[in-house]
MMTF fields as JSON, N, C-alpha, C and O atoms, coordinates in Angstrom:
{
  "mmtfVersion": "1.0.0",
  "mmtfProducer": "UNKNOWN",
  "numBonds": 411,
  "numAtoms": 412,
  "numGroups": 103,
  "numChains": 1,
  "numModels": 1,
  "chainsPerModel": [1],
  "groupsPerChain": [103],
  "chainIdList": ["A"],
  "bondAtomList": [4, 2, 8, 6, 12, 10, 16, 14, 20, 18, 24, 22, 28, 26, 32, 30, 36, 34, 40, 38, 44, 42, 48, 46, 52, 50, 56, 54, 60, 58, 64, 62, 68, 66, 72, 70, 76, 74, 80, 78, 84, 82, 88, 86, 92, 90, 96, 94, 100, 98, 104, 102, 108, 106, 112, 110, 116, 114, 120, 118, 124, 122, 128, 126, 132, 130, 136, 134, 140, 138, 144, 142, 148, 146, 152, 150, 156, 154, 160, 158, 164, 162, 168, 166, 172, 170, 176, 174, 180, 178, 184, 182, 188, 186, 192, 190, 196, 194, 200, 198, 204, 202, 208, 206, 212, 210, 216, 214, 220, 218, 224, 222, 228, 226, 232, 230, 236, 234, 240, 238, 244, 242, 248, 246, 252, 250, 256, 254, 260, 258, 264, 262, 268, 266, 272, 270, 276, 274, 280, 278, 284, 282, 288, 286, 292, 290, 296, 294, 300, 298, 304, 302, 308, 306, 312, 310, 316, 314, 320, 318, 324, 322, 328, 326, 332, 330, 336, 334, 340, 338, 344, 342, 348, 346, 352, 350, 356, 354, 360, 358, 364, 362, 368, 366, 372, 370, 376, 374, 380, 378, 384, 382, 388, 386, 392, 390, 396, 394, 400, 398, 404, 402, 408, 406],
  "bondOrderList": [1, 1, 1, 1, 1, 1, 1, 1, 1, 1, 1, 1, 1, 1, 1, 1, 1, 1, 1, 1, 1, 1, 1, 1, 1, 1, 1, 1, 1, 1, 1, 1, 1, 1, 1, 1, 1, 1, 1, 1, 1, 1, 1, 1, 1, 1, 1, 1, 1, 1, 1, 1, 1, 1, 1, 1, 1, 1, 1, 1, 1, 1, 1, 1, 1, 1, 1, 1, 1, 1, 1, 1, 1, 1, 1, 1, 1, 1, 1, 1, 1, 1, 1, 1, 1, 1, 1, 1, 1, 1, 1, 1, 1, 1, 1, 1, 1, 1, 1, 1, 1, 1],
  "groupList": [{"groupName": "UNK", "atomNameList": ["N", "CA", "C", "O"], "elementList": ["N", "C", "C", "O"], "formalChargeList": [0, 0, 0, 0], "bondAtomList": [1, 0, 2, 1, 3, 2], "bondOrderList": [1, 1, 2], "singleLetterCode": "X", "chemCompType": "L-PEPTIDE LINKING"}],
  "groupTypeList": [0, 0, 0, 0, 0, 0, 0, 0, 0, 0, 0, 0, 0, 0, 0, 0, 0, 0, 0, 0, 0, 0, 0, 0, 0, 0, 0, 0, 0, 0, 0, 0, 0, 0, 0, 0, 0, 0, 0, 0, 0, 0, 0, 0, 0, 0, 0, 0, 0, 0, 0, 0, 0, 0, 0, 0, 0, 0, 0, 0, 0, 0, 0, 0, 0, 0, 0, 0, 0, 0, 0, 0, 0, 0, 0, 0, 0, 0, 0, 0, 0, 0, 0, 0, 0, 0, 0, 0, 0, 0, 0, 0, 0, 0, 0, 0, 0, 0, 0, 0, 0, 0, 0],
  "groupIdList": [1, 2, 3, 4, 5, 6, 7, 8, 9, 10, 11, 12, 13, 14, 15, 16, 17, 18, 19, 20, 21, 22, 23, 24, 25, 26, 27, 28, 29, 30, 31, 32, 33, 34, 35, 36, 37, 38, 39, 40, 41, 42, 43, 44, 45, 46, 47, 48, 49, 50, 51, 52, 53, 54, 55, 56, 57, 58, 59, 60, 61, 62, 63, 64, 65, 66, 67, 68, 69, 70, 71, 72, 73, 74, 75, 76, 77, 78, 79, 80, 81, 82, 83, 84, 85, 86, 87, 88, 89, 90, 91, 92, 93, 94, 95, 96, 97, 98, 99, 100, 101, 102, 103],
  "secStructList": [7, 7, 3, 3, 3, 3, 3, 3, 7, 1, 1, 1, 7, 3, 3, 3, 3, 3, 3, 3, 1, 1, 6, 6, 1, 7, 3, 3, 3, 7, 7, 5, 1, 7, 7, 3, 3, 3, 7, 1, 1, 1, 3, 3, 3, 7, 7, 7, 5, 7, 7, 7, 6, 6, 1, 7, 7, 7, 5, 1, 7, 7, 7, 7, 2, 2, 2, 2, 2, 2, 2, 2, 2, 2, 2, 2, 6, 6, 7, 7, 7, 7, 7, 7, 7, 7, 7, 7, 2, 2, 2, 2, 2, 2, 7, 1, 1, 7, 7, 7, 7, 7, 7],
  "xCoordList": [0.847, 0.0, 0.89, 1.736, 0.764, 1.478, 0.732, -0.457, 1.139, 0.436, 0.988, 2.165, -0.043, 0.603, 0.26, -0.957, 0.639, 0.516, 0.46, 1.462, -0.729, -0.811, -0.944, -1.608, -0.374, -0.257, -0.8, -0.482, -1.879, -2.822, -2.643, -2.489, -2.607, -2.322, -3.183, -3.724, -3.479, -4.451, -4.174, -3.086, -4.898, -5.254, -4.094, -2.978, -4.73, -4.314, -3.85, -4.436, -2.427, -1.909, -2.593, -2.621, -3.126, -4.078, -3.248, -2.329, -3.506, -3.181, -4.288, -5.087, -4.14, -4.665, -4.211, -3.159, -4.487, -4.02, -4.662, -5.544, -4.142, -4.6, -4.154, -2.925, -4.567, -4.169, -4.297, -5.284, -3.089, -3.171, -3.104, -3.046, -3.12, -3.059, -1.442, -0.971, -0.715, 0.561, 1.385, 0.511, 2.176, 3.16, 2.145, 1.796, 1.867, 1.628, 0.016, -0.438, -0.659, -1.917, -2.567, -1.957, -3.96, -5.19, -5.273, -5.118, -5.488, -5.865, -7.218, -8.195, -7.245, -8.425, -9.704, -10.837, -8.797, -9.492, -8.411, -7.237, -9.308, -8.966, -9.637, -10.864, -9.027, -9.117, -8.866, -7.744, -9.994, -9.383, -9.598, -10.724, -8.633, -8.737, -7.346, -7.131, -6.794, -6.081, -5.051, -3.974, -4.997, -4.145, -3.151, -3.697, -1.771, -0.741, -1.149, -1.215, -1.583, -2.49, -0.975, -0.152, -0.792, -0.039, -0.725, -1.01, -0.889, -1.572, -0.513, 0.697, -1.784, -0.982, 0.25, 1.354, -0.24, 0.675, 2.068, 2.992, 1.898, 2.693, 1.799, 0.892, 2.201, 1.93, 1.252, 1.766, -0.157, -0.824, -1.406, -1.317, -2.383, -2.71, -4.064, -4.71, -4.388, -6.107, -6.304, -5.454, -7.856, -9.016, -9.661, -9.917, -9.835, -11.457, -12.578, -12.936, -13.111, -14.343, -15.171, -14.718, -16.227, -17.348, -17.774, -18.649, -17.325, -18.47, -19.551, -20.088, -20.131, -21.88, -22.238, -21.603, -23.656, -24.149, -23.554, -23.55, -23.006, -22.498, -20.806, -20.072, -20.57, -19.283, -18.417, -17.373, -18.825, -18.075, -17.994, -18.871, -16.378, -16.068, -16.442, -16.297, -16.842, -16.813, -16.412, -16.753, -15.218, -14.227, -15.029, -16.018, -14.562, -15.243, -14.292, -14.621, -13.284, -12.446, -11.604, -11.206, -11.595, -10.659, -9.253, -9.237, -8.373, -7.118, -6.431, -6.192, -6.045, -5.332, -4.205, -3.909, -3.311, -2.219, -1.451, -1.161, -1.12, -0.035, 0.242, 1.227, -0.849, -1.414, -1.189, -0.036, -1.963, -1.327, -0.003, 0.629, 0.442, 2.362, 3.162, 3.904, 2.555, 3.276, 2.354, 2.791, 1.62, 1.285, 1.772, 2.169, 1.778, 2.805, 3.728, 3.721, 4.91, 6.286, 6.102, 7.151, 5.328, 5.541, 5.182, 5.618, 4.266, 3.216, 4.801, 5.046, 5.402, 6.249, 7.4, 7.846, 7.857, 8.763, 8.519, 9.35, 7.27, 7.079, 6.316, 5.975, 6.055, 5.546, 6.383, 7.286, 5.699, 6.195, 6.368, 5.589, 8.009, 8.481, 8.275, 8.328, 7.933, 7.162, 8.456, 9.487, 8.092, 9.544, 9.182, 8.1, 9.726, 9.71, 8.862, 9.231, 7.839, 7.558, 8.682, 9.583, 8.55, 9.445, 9.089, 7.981, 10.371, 10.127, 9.768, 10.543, 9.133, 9.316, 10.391, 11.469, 10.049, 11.305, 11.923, 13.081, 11.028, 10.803, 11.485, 12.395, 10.883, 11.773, 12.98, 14.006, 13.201, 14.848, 15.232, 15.77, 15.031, 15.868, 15.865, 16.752, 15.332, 15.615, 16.422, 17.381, 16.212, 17.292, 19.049, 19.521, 19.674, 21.162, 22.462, 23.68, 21.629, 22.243, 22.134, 22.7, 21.385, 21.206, 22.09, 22.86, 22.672, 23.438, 23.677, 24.645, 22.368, 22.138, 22.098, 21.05, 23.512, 23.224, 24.003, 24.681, 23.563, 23.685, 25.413, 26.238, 25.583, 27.271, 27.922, 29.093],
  "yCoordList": [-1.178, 0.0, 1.237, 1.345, 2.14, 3.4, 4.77, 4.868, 5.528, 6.109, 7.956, 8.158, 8.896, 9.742, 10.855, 10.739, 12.189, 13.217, 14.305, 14.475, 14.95, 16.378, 17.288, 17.198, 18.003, 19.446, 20.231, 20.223, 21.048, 22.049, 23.304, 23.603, 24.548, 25.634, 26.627, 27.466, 26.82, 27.494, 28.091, 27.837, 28.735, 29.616, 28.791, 29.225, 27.444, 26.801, 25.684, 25.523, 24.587, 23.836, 22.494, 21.823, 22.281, 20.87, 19.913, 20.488, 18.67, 17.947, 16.642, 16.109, 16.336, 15.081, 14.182, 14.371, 12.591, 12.148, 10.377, 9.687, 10.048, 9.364, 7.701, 7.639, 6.804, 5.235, 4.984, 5.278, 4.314, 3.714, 2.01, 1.396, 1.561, -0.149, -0.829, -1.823, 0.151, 0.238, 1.502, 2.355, 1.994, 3.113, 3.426, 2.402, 4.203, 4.697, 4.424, 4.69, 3.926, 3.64, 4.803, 5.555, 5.095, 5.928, 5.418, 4.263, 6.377, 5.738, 5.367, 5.718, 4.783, 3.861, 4.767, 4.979, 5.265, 6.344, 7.923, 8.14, 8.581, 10.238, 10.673, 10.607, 11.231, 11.743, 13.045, 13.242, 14.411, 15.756, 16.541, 16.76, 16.897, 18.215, 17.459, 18.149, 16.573, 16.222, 16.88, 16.917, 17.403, 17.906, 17.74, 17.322, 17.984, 18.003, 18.545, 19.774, 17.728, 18.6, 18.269, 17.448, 19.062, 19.044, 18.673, 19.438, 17.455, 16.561, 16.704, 16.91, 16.451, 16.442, 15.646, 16.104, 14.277, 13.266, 13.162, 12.352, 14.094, 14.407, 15.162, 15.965, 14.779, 15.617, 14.097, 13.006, 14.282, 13.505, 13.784, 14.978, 12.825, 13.461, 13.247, 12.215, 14.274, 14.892, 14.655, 14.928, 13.895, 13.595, 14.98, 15.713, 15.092, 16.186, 15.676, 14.512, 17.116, 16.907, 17.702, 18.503, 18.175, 19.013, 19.348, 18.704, 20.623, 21.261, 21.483, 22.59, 20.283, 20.516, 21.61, 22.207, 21.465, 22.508, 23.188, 24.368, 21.801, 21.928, 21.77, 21.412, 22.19, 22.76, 21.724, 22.037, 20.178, 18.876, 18.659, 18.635, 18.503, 18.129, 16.638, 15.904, 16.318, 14.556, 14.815, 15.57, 13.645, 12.689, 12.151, 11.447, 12.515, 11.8, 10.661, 10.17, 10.317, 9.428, 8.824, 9.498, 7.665, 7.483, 6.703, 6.24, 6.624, 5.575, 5.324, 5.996, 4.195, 3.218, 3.89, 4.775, 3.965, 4.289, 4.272, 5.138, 2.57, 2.232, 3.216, 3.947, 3.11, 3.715, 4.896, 5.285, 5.705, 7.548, 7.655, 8.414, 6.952, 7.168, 7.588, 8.547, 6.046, 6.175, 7.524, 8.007, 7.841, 8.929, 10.301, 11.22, 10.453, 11.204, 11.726, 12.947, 10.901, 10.599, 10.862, 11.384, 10.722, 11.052, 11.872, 12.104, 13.031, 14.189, 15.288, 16.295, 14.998, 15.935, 15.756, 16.77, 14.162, 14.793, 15.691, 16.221, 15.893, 16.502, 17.812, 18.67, 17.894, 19.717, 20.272, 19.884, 21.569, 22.641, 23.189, 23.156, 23.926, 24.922, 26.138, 26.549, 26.844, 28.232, 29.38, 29.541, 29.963, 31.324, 32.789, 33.328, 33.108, 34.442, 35.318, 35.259, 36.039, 37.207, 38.245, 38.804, 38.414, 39.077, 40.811, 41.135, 41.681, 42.753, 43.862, 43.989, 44.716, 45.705, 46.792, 46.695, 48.14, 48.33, 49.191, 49.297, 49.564, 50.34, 49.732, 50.175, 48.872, 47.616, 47.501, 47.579, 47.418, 46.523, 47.943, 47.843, 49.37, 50.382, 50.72, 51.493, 50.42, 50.624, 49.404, 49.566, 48.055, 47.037, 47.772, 48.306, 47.492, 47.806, 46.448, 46.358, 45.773, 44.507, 44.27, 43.408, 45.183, 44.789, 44.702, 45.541, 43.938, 43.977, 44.061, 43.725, 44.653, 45.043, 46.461, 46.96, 47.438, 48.434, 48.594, 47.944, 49.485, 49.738, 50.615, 50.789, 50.844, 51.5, 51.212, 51.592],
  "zCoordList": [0.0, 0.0, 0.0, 0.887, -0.893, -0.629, -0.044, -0.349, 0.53, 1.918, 0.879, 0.582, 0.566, -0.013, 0.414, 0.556, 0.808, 1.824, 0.474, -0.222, 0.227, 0.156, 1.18, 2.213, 0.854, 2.139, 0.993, -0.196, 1.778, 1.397, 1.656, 2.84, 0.463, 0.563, 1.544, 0.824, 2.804, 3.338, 4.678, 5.195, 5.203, 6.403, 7.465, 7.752, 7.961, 8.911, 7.993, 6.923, 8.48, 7.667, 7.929, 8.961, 6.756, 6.708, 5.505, 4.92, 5.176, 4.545, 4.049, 4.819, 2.787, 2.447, 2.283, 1.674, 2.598, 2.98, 1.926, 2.436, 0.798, -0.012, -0.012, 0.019, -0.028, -0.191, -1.485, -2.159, -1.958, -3.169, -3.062, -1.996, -4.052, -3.439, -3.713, -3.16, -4.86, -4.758, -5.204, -5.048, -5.527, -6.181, -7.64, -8.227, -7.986, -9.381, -9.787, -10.9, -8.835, -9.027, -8.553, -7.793, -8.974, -8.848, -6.845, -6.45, -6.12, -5.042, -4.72, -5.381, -3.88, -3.282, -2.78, -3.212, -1.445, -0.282, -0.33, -0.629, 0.034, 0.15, 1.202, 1.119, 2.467, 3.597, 3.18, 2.714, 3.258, 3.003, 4.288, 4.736, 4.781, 6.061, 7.296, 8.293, 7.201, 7.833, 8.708, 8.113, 9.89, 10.409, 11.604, 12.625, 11.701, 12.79, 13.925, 13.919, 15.364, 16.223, 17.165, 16.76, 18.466, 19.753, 21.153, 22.075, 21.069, 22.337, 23.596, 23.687, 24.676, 25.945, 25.313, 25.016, 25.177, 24.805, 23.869, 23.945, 23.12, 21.618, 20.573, 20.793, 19.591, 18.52, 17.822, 18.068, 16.796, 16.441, 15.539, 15.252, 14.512, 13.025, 13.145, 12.963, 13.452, 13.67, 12.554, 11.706, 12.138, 10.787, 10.87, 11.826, 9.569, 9.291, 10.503, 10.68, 11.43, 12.297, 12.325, 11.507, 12.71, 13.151, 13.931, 14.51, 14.358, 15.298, 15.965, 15.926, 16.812, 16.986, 18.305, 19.174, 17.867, 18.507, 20.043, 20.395, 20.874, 22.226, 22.338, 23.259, 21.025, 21.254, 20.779, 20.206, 21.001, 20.944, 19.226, 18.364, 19.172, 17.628, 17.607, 18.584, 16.639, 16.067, 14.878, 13.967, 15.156, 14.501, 13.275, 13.481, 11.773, 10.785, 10.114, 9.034, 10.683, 10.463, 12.143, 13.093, 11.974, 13.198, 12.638, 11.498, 13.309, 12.661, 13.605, 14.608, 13.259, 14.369, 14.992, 14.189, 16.114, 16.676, 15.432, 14.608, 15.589, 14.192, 13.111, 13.007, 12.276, 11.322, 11.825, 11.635, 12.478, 12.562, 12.573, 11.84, 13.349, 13.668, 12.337, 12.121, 11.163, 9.901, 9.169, 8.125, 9.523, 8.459, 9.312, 8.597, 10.278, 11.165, 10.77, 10.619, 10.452, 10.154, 8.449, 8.073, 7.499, 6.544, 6.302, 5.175, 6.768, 6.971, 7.421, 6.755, 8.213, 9.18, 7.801, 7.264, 7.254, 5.931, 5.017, 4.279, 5.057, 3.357, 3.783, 2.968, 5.285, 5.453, 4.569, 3.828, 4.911, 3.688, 4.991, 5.944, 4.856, 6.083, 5.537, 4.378, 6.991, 7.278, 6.947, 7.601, 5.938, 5.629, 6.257, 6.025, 6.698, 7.221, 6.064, 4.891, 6.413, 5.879, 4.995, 5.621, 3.686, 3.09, 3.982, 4.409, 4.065, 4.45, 3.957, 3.01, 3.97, 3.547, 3.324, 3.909, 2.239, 2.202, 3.658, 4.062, 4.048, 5.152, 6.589, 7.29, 6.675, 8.208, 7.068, 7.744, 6.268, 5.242, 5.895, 6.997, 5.356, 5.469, 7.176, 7.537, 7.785, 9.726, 9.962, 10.716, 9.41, 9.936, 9.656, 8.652, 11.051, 10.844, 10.492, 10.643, 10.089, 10.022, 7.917, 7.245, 7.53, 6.018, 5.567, 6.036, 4.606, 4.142, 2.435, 1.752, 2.067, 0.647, 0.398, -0.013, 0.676, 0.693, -1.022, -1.818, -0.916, -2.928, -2.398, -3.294, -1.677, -1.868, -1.116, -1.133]
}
């Protein structure tokens, strides 16, 4: 089975999360909203859930320990790392550390 991680361009960092039955095949199942949550316990791969009326999310997917761990571990290879805000020219020209000065 090959286990394949889209990371999704948005607000908060979510991911999808697709089964194929081997390498190069159409997949099976598609999980969309998947996310890296920070548990008492560790860090864990929260399913798409919902909001009801009394506040309580339900889980529209559950997955085994096993199973989360490895999608865990391949979710955390292939994030997309967070880049600093480009600056303006304004903070560039107050930073004393620039080092793109034209002379």
């Amino acid at each position: 089975m090959e286990i394949i991680i889209e990371w999704q361009d948005s607000k908060y960092p979510q991911f999808n999360l697709s089964l194929a039955s081997k390498p190069g095949n159409d997949p099976f199942l598609v999980v969309k909203g998947c996310r890296i949550v920070s548990g008492k316990d560790g860090e864990f791969v929260s399913g798409p859930s919902t909001k009801g009326n009394n506040d309580k999310y339900w889980n529209h997917t559950y997955m085994s320990k096993d199973f989360s761990a490895v999608v865990l571990e391949k979710a955390k290879e292939c994030q997309p790392q967070k880049s600093a805000p480009a600056k303006t020219a304004r903070e560039a020209a107050q930073d004393p550390f620039e080092d793109n000065i034209p002379f």
